[in-house]
C-alpha positions, 0 to 999 in steps of 0.5 A: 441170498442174493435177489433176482434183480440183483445184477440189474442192482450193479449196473444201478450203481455203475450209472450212477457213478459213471454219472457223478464222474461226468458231472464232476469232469464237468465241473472241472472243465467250466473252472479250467480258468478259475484262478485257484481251482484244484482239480476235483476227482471222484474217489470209487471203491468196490461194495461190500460183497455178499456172501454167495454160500458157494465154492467161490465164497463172495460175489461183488455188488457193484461200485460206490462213489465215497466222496469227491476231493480235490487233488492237491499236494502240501508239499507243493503249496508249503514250496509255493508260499516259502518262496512267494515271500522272497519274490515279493520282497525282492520284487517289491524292493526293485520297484522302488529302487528304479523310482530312486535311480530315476530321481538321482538320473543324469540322463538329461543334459539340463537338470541332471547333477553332473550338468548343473555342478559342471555349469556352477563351475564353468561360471567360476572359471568366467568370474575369475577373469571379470570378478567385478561382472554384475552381470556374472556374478548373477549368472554364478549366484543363479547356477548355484541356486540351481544346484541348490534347488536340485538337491531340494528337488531330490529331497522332496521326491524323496519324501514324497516316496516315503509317504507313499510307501507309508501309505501302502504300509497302511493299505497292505495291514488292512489287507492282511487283517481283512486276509485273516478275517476270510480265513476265520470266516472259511474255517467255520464253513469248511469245519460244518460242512465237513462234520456233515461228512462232505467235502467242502473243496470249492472253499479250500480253495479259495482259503489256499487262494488267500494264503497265497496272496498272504505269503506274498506279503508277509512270511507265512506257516500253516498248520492243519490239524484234525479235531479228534473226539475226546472219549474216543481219541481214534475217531476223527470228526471231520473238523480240523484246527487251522492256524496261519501264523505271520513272521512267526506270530499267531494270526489266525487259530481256527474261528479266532483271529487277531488284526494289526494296527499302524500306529503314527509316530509322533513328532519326537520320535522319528528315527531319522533326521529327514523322516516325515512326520507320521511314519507307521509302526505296526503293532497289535491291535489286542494288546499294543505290542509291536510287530516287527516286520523287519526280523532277520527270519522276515520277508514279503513285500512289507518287510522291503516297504518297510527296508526302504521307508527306514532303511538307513544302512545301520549308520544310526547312532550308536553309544554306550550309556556313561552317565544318566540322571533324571532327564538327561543320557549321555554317551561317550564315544559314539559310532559317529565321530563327524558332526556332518555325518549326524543323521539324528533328528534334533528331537527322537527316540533312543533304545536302551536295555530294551526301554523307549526314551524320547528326546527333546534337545541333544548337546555334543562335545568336541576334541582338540581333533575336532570329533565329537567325545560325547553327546548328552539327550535332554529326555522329554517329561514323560520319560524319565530314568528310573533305574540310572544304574540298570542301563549304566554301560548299556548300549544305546541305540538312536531309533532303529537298525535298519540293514538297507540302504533306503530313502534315509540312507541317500538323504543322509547322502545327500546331506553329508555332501552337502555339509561338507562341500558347503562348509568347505565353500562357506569358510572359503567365503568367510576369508574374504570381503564382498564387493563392498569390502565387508566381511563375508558371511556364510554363502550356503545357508539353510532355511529354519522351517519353523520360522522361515530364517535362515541360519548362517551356519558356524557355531561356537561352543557354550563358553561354560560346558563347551558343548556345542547344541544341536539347536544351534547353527551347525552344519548338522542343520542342514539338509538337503531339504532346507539348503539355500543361497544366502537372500542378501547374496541371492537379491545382490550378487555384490555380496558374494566374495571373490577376494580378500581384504589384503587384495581388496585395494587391487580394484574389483576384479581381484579373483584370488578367492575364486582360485581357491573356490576352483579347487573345490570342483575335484581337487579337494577331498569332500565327499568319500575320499573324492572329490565333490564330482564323484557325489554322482559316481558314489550314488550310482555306486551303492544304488547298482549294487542294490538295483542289480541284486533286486533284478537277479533274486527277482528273476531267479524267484521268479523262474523258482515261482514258475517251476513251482507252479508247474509242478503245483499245476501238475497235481492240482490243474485242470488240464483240458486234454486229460478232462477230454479224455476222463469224458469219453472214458466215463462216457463209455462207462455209462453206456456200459452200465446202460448196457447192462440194464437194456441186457438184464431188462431183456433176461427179466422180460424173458423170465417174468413173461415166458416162464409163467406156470 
């Protein structure tokens, strides 16, 4: 039976309700700029009716606030992330492609490329007319220092680049591992508070918030699952599993997770042969295997570090296994046929039928043709071939595909121009006698880091196996790093050829070496199918390319990231002209229910004091 203070009972529960939708307007206005904040709205249903015993059967008791919940849509947030990863891939990409393009820049008119090689060659045209000039030869053996300091200086920044990149590798796992660590921390909060029957919406938002910046770096799936009671399956307990996995990997389940490690390669295993010392693989911290952020299915910002640390443009070499013994593999055939485009480091790492093998030393040979047939890698102690016959006909793979062109891609580049022009300079050279009508040696050489020599860069094969090695002084030795003018012809110009020893007796200013050194500039194939000019033009070439499509995809992410948002925002955001008017509204409300009791406190005046008996 229904009690005589029962209406005043339903405007209770109107003011209270309109009291919570006020505070919770409240709430949502104070976090109209909280970066992740999701609108939180007060979920209201009718009470129970009671049974009125009367022709209209129930009467209504009033409303009840059940809880209050953010207002936030999967859909949107899943959109949201899928696409973040791909913006900060591109993005990320695009940063570092303009600090390339700025090393390789020609804009200034005194140390770019183009200036430098033109001015190498305009002191040629001059030494051609007064070849017994000391005075110009200094000046060509200075212009030519300067290209050679050029490509030394590319090749530092260049390296300097790839440490740096390194170094962010580093910095972006810790914050993926400390991502995960919040995420395992937010789980067990959320999971108590909610097992309690309450909503703990501020904390999904900042465990959402995280995940938006995970997705940014690393391809990311979740899975939200409620945590059923085992007697009675169609109970829900109010905690749920909540499991994160990265480029497919698990990373957290719930209150678990695991952490990533980056671990150095050693000296013998780098992958390219300008690579730094101490390049980061990332592996897991629980059992060492190898994570690999670089899959076809990746992205993120530490899949593009990752693209221009190791990007070599899958020109790594590539063989099929003909012969193995205890300490040695040996390839016939291999993808790379020209010694000048080896990239290999003389001491790395080689993948066959999914096995490591380091290393030490590699021999190749030659044809009539001048190609390389072979190529023999003497293995390190440690890594021995147990099974000859498990990888007889396997491919070998020297270290790894990396489908970009990065840092090792335009060092590489930079080498084989370098080999090639220098080689064809060098035999030039070598066909002709200095000033003091002895035989010219080598006028481009490269400086041995180990011991600070200079090799003179010709070689001959061994006279019993007729392998050359790569340890002797092939033009595969030099690099971009280590390229010099010879120290005799750099301290006395005397010893830079510029005739032969047929024309020697015509005096100093004979120049018929010179001529054929003019041909060099343009006229001779050196570098692509061009001439040594269009080194420059090549470049720029594959960087457009690369630059161009980092710019398009960034900005076609981007106006995806803002339309996301927009729509994310239209469920989720704060709006403050919407809020405003839900005050007002819940505002009245009050009052209403105020109303109510000043209008029922009058009829129980009117009943308690002037019905009295």
């Amino acid at each position: 039976m229904r009690s005589t203070f029962f209406g005043l009972t339903i405007s209770y529960s109107g003011l209270n309700v309109s009291q919570a939708q006020i505070n919770t307007t409240a709430n949502n206005i104070s976090n109209v700029n909280t970066k992740g904040y999701s609108k939180q709205v007060v979920n209201t249903v009718a009470s129970c009716a009671l049974r009125a015993h009367q022709k209209y059967g129930t009467v209504g008791t009033g409303v009840t606030a059940e809880s209050v919940t953010q207002n936030r849509d999967l859909y949107y947030d899943e959109k949201y992330w899928n696409n973040q990863s791909e913006y900060g891939f591109y993005d990320k990409k695009l940063y570092f492609m303009n600090q390339v393009e700025g090393y390789f820049s020609n804009t200034n008119s005194s140390t770019g490329f183009s200036s430098i090689y033109a001015k190498m060659f305009n002191t040629l045209s001059t030494l051609q007319g007064s070849a017994g000039d000391e005075t110009i030869r200094k000046e060509f053996v200075s212009n030519a220092k300067n290209l050679t300091e050029y490509f030394n200086s590319t090749n530092t920044k260049l390296s300097e680049l790839q440490s740096s990149i390194n170094d962010e590798i580093k910095t972006t796992v810790d914050q993926i591992n400390s991502i995960a660590q919040k995420i395992a921390i937010l789980n067990k909060q959320i999971n108590v508070i909610e097992q309690q029957k309450s909503y703990a919406n501020e904390l999904r938002d900042q465990r959402a918030l995280l995940i938006d910046e995970l997705s940014q770096i690393v391809v990311v799936d979740v899975k939200e699952t409620e945590v059923r009671n085992s007697n009675y399956p169609d109970m829900y307990t109010g905690a749920t599993y909540y499991t994160v996995k990265i480029n497919g990997q698990k990373l957290v389940d719930t209150y678990e997770f695991e952490t990533l490690e980056c671990k150095s390669r050693d000296t013998n295993q780098r992958y390219n042969q300008s690579d730094i010392d101490g390049l980061y693989d990332i592996v897991w911290a629980k059992d060492g295997m190898k994570f690999d952020p670089v899959t076809a299915t990746s992205s993120g910002t530490l899949k593009a570090m990752f693209e221009m640390r190791d990007g070599n443009n899958e020109e790594n070499l590539k063989g099929t296994v003909k012969d193995a013994t205890a300490r040695t593999l040996t390839i016939e055939y291999p993808s790379i046929k020209e010694v000048n485009e080896l990239n290999l480091p003389i001491t790395g790492t080689l993948w066959c039928n999914s096995t490591k093998y380091s290393y030490d030393s590699f021999e190749y040979k030659l044809d009539n043709d001048g190609n390389i047939t072979s190529i023999m890698f003497n293995l390190s102690e440690e890594t021995p071939v147990n099974d000859v016959i498990g990888i007889m006909n396997k491919k070998l793979t020297v270290g790894a595909d990396i489908n970009y062109m990065g840092i090792p891609y335009y060092q590489n580049q930079m080498n084989l121009f370098l080999r090639n022009f220098c080689e064809a300079f060098n035999d030039i050279q070598r066909s002709g006698v200095d000033a003091y009508g002895e035989p010219m040696e080598s006028f481009f050489v490269a400086k041995n880091p180990v011991d600070d020599e200079q090799f003179t860069m010709y070689s001959e094969p061994d006279p019993v196996t007729g392998r050359y090695t790569g340890s002797s002084d092939s033009y595969y030795l030099l690099t971009a790093a280590n390229v010099q003018i010879a120290d005799r012809t750099d301290r006395n110009p005397r010893y830079f050829s510029t005739t032969t020893a047929a024309n020697y007796s015509s005096g100093q200013d004979a120049a018929d070496i010179i001529v054929q050194l003019q041909q060099l500039e343009s006229r001779t194939e050196i570098f692509r199918g061009g001439g040594a000019d269009t080194f420059l033009q090549c470049i720029y070439a594959d960087m457009t390319v690369d630059t161009q499509e980092c710019k398009i995809f960034t900005s076609n992410y981007e106006n995806i990231q803002k339309s996301i948002q927009q729509q994310r925002m239209s469920v989720s955001g704060v709006d403050e002209d919407e809020e405003a008017l839900d005050l007002i509204k819940f505002q009245n409300a009050y009052n209403l229910s105020s109303k109510c009791i000043s209008v029922f406190t009058e009829i129980y005046d009117r009943l308690i004091l002037n019905t009295g008996v």
